[in-house]
GULO-815363 format. One record per residue: x, y, z of N, C-alpha, C, CB in turn; chain; residue in three letters. Coordinates in steps of 0.2 Angstrom, whole numbers. Glycine has a CB too. Example, Ala and Ser with C-alpha at 12.3 -4.5 7.8 and 13.67 -1.06 7.14 Angstrom:
<pts>
+-------+-------+-------+-------+-------+-------+-------+-------+-------+-------+-------+-------+---+-----+
!   nxx !   nyy !   nzz !  caxx !  cayy !  cazz !   cxx !   cyy !   czz !  cbxx !  cbyy !  cbzz ! c !   r !
+-------+-------+-------+-------+-------+-------+-------+-------+-------+-------+-------+-------+---+-----+
!    66 !   -28 !    39 !    62 !   -22 !    39 !    66 !   -16 !    39 !    57 !   -22 !    45 ! A ! ALA !
!    64 !   -11 !    35 !    68 !    -5 !    36 !    64 !     0 !    39 !    70 !    -3 !    29 ! A ! SER !
+-------+-------+-------+-------+-------+-------+-------+-------+-------+-------+-------+-------+---+-----+
</pts>
This chain:
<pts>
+-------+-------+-------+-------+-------+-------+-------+-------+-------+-------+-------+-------+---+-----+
!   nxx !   nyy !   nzz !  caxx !  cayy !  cazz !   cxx !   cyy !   czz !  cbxx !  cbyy !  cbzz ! c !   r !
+-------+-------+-------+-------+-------+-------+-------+-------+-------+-------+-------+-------+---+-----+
!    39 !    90 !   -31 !    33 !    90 !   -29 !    30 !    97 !   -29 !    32 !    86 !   -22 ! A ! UNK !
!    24 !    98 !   -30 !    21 !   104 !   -33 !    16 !   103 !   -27 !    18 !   104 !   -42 ! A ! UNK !
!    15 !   111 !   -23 !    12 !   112 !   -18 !     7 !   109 !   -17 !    10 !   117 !   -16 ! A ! UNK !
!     0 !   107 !   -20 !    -4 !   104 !   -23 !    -6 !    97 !   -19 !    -2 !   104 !   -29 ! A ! UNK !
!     2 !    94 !   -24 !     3 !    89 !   -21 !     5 !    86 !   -14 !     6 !    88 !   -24 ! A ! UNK !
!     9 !    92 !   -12 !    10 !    92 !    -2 !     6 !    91 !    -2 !    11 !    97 !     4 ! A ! UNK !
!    -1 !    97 !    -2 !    -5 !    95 !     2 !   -10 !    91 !     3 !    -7 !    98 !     4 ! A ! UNK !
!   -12 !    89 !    -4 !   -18 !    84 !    -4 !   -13 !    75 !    -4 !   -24 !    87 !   -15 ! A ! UNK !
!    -6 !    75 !    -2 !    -4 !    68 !     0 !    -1 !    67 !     7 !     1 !    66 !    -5 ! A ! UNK !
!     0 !    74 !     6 !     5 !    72 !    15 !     0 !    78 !    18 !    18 !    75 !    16 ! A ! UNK !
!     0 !    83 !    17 !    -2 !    88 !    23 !   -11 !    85 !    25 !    -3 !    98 !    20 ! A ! UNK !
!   -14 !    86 !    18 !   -22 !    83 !    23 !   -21 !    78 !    24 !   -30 !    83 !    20 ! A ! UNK !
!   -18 !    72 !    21 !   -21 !    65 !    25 !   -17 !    60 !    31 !   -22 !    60 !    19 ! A ! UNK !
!   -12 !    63 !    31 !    -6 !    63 !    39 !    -7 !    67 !    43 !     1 !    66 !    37 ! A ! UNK !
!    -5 !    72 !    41 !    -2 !    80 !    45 !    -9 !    84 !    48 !     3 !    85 !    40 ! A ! UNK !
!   -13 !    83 !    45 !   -19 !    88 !    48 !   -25 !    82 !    52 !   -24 !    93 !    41 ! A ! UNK !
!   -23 !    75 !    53 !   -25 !    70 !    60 !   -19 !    71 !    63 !   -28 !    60 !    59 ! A ! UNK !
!   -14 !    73 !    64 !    -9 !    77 !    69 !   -12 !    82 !    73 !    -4 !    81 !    66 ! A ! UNK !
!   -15 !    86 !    69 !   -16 !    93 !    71 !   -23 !    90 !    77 !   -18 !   100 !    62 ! A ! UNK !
!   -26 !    87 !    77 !   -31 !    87 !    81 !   -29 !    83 !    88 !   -37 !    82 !    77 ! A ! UNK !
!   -21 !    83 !    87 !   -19 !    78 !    95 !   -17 !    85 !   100 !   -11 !    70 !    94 ! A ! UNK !
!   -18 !    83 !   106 !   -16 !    89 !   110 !    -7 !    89 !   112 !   -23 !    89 !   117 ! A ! UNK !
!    -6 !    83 !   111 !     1 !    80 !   111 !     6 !    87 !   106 !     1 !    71 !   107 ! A ! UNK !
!    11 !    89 !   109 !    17 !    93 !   107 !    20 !    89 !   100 !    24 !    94 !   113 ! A ! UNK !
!    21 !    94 !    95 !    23 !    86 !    90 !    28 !    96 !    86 !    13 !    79 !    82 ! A ! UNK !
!    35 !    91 !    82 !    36 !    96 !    77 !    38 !    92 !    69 !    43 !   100 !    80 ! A ! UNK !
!    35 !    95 !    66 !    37 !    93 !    58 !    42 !    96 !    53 !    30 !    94 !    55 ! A ! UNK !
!    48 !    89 !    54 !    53 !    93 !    52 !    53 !    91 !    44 !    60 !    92 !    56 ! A ! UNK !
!    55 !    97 !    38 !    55 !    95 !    34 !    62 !    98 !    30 !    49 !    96 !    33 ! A ! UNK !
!    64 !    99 !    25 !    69 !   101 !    22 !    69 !   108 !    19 !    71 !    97 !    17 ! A ! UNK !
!    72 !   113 !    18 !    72 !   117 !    16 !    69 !   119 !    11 !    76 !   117 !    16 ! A ! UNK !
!    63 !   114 !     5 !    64 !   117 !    -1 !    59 !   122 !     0 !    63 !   114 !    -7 ! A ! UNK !
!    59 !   126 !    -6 !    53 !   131 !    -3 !    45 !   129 !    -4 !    55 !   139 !    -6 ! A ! UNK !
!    46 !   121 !    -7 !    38 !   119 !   -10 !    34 !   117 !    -3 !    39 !   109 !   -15 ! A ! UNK !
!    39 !   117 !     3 !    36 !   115 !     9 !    34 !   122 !    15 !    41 !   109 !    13 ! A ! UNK !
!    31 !   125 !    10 !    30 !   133 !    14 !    33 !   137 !    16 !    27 !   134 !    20 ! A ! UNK !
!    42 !   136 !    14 !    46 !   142 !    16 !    44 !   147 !    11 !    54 !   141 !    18 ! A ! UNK !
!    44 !   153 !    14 !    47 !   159 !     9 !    39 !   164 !    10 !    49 !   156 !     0 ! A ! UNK !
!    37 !   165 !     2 !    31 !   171 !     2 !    25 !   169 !     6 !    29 !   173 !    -5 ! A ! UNK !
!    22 !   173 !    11 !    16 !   173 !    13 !    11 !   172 !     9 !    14 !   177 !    15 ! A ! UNK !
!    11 !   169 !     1 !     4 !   167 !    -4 !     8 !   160 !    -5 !     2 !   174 !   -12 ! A ! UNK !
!    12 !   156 !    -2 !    13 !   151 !    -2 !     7 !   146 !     1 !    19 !   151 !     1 ! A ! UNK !
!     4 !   142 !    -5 !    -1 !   139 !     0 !     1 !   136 !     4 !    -4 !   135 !    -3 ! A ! UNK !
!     6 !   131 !     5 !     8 !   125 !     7 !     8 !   128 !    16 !    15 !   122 !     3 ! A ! UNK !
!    13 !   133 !    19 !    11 !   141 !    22 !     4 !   141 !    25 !    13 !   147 !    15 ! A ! UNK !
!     0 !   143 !    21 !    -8 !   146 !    22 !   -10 !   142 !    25 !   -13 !   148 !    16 ! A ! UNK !
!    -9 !   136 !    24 !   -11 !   126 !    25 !    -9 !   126 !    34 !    -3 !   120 !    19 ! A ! UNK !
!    -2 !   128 !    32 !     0 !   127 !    38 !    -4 !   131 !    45 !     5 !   129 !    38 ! A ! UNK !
!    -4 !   138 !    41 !    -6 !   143 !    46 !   -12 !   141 !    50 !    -7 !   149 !    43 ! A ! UNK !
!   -17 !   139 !    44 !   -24 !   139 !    46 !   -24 !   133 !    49 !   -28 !   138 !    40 ! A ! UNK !
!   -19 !   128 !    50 !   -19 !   121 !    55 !   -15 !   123 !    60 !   -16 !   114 !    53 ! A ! UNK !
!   -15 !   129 !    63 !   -11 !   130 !    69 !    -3 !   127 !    69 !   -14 !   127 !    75 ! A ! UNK !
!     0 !   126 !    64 !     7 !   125 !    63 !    12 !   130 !    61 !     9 !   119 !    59 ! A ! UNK !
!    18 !   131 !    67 !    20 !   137 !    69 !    28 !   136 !    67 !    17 !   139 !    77 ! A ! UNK !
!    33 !   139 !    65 !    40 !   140 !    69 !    41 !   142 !    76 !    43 !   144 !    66 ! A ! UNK !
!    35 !   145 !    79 !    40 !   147 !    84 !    38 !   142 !    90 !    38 !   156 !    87 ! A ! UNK !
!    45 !   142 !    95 !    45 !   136 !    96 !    41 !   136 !   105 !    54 !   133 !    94 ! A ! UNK !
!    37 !   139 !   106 !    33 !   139 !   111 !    25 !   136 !   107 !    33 !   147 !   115 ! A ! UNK !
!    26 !   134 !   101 !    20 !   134 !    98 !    19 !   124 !    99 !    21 !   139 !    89 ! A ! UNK !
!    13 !   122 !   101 !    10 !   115 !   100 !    13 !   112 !    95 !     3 !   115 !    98 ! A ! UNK !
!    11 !   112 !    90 !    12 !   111 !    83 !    17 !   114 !    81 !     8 !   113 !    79 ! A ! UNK !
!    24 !   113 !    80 !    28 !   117 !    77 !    32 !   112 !    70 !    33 !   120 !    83 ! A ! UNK !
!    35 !   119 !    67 !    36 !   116 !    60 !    45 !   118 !    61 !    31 !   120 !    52 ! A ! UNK !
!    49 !   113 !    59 !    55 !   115 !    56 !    58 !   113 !    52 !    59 !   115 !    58 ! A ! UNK !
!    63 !   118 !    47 !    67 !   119 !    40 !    73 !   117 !    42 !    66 !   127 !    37 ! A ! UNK !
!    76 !   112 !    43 !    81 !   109 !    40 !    87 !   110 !    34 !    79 !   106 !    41 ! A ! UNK !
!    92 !   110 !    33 !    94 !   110 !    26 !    89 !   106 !    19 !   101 !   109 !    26 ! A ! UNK !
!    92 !   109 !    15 !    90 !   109 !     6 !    93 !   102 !     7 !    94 !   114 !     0 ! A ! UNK !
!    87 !    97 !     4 !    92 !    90 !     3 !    93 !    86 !     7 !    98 !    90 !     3 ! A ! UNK !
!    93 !    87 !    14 !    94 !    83 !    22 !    96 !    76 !    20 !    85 !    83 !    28 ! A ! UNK !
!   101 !    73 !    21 !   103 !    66 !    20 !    99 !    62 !    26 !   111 !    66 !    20 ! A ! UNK !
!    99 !    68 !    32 !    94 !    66 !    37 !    85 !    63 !    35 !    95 !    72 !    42 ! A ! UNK !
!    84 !    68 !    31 !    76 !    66 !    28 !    77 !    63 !    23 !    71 !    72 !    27 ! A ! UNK !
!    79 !    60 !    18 !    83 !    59 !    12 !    86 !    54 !    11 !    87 !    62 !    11 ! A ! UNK !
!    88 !    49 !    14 !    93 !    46 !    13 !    97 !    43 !     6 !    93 !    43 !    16 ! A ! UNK !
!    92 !    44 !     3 !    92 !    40 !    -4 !    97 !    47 !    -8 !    82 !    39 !    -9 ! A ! UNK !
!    97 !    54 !    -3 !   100 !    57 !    -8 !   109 !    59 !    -9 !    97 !    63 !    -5 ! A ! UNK !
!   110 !    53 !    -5 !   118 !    52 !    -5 !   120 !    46 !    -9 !   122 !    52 !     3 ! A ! UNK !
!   114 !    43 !   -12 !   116 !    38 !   -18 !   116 !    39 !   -25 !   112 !    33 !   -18 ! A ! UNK !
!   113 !    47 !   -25 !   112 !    49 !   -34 !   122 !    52 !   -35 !   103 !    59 !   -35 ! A ! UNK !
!   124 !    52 !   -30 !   132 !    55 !   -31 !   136 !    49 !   -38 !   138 !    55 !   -20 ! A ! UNK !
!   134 !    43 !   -35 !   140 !    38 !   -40 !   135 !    40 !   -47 !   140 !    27 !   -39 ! A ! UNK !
!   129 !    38 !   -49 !   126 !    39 !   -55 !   128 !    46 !   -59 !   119 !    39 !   -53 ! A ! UNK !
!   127 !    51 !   -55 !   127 !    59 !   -57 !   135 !    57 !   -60 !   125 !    66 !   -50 ! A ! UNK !
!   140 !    57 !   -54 !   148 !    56 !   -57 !   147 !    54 !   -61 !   153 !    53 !   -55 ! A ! UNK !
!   147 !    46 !   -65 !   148 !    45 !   -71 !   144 !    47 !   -75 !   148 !    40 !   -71 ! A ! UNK !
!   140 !    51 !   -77 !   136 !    55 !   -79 !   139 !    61 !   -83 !   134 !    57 !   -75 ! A ! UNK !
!   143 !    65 !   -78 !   148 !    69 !   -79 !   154 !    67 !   -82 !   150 !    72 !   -72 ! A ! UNK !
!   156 !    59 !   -82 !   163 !    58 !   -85 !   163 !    60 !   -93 !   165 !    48 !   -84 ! A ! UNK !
!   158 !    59 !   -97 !   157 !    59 !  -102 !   153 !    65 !  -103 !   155 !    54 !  -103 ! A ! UNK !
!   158 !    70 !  -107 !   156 !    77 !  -110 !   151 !    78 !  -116 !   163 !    79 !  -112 ! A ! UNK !
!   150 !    71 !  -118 !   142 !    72 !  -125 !   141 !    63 !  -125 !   146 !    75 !  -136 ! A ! UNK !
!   134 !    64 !  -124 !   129 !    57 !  -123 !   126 !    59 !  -131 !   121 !    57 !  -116 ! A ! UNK !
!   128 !    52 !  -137 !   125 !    54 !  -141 !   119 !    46 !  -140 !   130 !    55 !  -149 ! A ! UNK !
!   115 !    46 !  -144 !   110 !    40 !  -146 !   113 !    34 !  -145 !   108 !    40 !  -152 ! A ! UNK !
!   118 !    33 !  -149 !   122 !    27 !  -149 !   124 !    24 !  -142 !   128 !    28 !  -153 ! A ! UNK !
!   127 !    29 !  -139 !   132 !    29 !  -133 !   128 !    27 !  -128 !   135 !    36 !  -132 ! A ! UNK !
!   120 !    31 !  -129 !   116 !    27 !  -122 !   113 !    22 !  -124 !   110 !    30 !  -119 ! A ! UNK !
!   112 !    18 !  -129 !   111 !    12 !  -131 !   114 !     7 !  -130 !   110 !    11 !  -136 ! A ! UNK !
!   122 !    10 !  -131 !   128 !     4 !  -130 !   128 !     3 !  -123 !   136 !     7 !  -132 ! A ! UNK !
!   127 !     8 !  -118 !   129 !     9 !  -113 !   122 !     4 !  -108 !   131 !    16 !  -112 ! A ! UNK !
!   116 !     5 !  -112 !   108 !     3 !  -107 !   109 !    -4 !  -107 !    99 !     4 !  -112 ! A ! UNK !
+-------+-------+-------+-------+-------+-------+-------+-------+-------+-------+-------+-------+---+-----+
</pts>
């Protein structure tokens, strides 16, 4: 998901009618870095900033980074393991082979 897309699907039309409640809330997300970790010209970041959503944790609004992947946020991500394996069993996919196999 390309920053972009955060924010014009989940951050404006979710997460910033969050930002207007006076209620404590934290938005936990996974580690990647599409969701505003890392450089300060990260939009996703600037997004944040500008909606008062903070790491630190005395802050209203706060944001947390969880691991890469979170099976907790994810769960769909501990099903791609049987697909991917068999995947791996075979050292060359020719044409034929995914035909036979579809």
């Amino acid at each position: 998901m390309s920053h972009r897309v955060y924010i014009d699907s989940i951050l404006e039309p979710v997460v910033a009618l969050w930002c207007l409640e006076e209620a404590s809330w934290c938005l936990e997300e996974d580690g990647d870095s599409g969701y505003g970790k890392g450089l300060r010209s990260n939009p996703v970041l600037r997004w944040k900033t500008d909606h008062g959503i903070s790491s630190e944790p005395t802050a209203l609004h706060r944001q947390f980074f969880n691991c890469r992947q979170s099976p907790d946020l994810s769960i769909i991500e501990d099903y791609w393991s049987y697909p991917k394996a068999h995947v791996r069993k075979r050292p060359h996919w020719t044409d034929e082979l995914v035909d036979e196999l579809a």
